[in-house]
Phi, psi and omega in degrees: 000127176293131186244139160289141198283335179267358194302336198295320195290143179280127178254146273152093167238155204218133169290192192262303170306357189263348206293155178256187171273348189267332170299324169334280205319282192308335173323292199276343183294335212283299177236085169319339177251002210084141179280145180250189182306344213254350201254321187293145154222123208230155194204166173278112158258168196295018156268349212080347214260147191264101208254106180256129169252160126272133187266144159196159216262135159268199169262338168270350193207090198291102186262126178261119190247125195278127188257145181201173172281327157359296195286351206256321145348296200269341164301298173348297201275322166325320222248000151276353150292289162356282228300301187317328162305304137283007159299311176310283185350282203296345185277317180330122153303150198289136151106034169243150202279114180231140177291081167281129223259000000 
């Protein structure tokens, strides 16, 4: 008998609309370009209705993230918010006294 490599794991499918910042995140560390076809996982839910995901993994939890443009809009917008967050960062002068809150 084939043992799965995930058994352990809580599985877990999430619309675009349910996403947290922290699933983003792993959304955008996974796929930095974006997901191709190779990536997508597409399976049958108990309607019968033809459901295509991407997985990305915590340590307790195997997340199937339901793909639309919707999702691809928002890894976008994720990861361009990122960034401009650490560009701000990086603008700091070296030795100046910054406070964390």
């Amino acid at each position: 008998m084939k043992r799965q490599r995930n058994a352990h794991l809580k599985r877990v499918i999430v619309d675009y609309k349910k996403l947290n910042n922290q699933i983003l995140d792993l959304l955008v560390n996974k796929y930095p370009d974006g997901y191709g076809d190779g990536d997508v996982i597409t399976f049958r839910n108990a309607q019968n209705e033809i459901v295509e995901c991407v997985e990305v993994t915590t340590e307790d939890t195997l997340y199937l993230v339901k793909v639309s443009k919707r999702l691809v809009a928002a890894m976008e917008d994720f990861d361009d918010t990122d960034e401009s967050s650490s560009e701000k960062n990086q603008d700091l002068p070296d030795g100046s006294n910054v406070e964390e809150e």
